[in-house]
FIROTOR-629512 format. One record per residue (C-alpha): residue number from 1; x, y, z. Coordinates in nm, 2 decimals. Layout:
<node><n>NUM</n><X>X</X><Y>Y</Y><Z>Z</Z></node>
...
% end
This chain:
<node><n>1</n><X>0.92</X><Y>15.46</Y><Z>-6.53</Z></node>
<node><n>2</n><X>1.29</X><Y>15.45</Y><Z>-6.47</Z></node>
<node><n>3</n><X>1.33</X><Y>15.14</Y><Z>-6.65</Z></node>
<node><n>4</n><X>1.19</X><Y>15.32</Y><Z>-6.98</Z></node>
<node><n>5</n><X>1.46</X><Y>15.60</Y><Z>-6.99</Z></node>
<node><n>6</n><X>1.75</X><Y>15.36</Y><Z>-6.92</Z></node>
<node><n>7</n><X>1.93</X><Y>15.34</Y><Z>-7.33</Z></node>
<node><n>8</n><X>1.95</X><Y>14.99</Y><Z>-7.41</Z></node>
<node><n>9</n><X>2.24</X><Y>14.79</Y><Z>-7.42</Z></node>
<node><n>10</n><X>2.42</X><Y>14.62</Y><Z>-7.69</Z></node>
<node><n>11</n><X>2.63</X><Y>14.34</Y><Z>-7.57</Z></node>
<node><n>12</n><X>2.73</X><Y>13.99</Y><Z>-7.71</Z></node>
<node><n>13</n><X>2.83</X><Y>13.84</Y><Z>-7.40</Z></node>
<node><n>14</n><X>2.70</X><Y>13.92</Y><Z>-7.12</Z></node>
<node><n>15</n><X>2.30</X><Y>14.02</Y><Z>-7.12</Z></node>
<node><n>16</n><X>2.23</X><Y>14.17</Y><Z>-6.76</Z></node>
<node><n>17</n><X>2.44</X><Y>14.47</Y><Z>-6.84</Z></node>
<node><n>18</n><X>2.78</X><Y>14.41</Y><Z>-6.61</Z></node>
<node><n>19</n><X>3.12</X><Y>14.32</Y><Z>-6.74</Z></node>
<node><n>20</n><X>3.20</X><Y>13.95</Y><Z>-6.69</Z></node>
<node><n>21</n><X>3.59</X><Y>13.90</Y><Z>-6.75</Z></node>
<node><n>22</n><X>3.65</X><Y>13.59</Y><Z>-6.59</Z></node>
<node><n>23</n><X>3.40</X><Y>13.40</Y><Z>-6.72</Z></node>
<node><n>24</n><X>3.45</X><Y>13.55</Y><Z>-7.10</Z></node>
<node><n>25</n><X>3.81</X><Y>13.44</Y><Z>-7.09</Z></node>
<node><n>26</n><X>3.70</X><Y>13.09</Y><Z>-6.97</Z></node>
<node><n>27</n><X>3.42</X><Y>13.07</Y><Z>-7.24</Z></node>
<node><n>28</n><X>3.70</X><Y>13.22</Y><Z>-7.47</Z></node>
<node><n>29</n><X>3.99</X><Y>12.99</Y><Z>-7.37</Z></node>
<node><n>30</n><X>3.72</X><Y>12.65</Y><Z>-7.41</Z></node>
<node><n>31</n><X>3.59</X><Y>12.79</Y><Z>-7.77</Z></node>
<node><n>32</n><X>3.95</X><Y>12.79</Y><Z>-7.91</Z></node>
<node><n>33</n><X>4.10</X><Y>12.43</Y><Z>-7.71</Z></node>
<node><n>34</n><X>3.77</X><Y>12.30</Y><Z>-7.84</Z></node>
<node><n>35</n><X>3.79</X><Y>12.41</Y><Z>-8.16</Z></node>
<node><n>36</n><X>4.17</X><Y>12.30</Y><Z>-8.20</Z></node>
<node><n>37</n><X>4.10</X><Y>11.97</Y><Z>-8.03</Z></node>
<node><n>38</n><X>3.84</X><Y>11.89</Y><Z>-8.26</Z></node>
<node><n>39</n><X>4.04</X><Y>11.97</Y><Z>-8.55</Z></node>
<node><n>40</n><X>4.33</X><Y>11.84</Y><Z>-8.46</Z></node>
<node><n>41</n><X>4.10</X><Y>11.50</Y><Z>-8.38</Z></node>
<node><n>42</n><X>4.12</X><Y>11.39</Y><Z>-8.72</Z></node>
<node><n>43</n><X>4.46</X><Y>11.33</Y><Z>-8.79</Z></node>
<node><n>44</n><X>4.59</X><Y>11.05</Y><Z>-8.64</Z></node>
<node><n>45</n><X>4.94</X><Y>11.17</Y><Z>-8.61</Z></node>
<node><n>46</n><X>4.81</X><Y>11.45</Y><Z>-8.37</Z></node>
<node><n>47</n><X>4.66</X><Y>11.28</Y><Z>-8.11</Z></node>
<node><n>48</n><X>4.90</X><Y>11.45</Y><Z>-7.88</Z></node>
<node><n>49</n><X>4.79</X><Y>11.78</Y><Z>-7.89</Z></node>
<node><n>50</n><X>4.39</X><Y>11.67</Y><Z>-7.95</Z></node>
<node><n>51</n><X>4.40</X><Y>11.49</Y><Z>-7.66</Z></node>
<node><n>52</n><X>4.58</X><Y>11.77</Y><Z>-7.43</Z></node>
<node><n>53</n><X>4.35</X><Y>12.07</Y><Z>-7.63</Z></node>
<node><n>54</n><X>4.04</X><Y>11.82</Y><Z>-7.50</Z></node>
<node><n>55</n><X>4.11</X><Y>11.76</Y><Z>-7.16</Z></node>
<node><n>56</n><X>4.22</X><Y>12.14</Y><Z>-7.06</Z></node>
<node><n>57</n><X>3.91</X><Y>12.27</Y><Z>-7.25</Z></node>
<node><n>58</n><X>3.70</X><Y>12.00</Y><Z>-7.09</Z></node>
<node><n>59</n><X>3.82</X><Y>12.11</Y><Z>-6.74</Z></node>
<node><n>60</n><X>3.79</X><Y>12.48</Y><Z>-6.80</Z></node>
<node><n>61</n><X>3.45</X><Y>12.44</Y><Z>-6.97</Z></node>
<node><n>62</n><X>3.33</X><Y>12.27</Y><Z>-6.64</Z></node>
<node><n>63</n><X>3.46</X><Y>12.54</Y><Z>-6.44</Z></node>
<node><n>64</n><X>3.27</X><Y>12.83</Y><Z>-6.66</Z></node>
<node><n>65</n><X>3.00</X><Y>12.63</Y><Z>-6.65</Z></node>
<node><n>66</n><X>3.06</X><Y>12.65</Y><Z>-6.24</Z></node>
<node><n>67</n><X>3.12</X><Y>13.04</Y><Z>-6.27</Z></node>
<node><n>68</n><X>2.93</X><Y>13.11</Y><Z>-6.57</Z></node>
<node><n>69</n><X>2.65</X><Y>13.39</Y><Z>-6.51</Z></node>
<node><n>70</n><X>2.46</X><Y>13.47</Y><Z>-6.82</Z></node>
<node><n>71</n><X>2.28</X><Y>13.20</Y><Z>-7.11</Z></node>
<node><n>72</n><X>2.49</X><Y>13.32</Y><Z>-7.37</Z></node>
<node><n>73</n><X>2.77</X><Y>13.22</Y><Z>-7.18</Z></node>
<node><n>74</n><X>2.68</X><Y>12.90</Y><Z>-7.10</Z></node>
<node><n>75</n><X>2.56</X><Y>12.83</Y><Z>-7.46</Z></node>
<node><n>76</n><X>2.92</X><Y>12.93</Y><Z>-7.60</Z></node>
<node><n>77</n><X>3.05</X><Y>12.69</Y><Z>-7.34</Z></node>
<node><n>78</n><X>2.85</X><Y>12.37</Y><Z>-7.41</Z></node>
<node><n>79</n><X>2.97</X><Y>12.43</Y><Z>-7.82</Z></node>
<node><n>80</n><X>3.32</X><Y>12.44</Y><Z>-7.70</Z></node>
<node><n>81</n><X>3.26</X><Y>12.18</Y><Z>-7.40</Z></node>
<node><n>82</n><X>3.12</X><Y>11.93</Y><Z>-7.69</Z></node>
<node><n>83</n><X>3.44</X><Y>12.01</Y><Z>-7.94</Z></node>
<node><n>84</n><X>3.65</X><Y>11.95</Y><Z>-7.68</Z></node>
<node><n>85</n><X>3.50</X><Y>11.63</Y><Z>-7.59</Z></node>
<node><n>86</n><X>3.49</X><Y>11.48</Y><Z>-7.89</Z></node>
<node><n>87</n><X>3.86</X><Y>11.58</Y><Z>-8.01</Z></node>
<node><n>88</n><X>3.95</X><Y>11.47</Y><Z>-7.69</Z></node>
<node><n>89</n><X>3.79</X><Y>11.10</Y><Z>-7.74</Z></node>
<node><n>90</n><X>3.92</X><Y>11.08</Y><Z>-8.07</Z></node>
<node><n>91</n><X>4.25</X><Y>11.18</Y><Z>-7.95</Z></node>
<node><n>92</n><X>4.20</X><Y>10.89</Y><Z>-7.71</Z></node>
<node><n>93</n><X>4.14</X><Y>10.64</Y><Z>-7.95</Z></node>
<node><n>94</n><X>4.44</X><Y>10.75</Y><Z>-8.18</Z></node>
<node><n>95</n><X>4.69</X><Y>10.73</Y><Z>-7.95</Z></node>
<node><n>96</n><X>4.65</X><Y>10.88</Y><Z>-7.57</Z></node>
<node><n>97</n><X>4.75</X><Y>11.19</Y><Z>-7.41</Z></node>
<node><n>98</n><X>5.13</X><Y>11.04</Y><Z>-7.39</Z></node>
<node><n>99</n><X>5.23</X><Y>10.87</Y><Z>-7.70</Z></node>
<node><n>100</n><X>5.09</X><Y>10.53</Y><Z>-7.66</Z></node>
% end
């Protein structure tokens, strides 16, 4: 019974016990571009930086989704994978990623 005297292990972001940094920066970096896209999204005279914030958070939230190891990191990464997408659409739709 090895697996009984083991202490347990208290961790928010990874839950099989080993340190993921790559993939907690990635699910970091797409929380905060998702949640700057999306509210950014609704003012139309930043539709510059909604529509940049989207697409880059959309991009690295595919790649951790690629990479990404445990549930709770892919969970955090579809929240910020959805934020991004929809500031990035709105962004879209007010004005383009270059001024239109």
């Amino acid at each position: 019974m090895a697996q009984a005297m083991r202490p347990p292990q208290i961790s928010l972001l990874s839950t099989d016990g080993k340190p993921h940094p790559l993939q907690d920066t990635l699910m970091a970096v797409t929380l905060t571009l998702g949640a700057v896209a999306f509210v950014t999204a609704f003012f139309h005279n930043l539709h510059l930086l909604s529509s940049w914030a989207g697409l880059i958070g959309i991009l690295t939230g595919a790649y951790g989704q690629f990479v990404s190891v445990t549930t709770r990191e892919r969970f955090a990464l579809i929240i910020g994978l959805g934020a991004s997408a929809i500031g990035f659409y709105l962004g879209m739709f007010h004005g383009g990623l270059f001024g239109g």
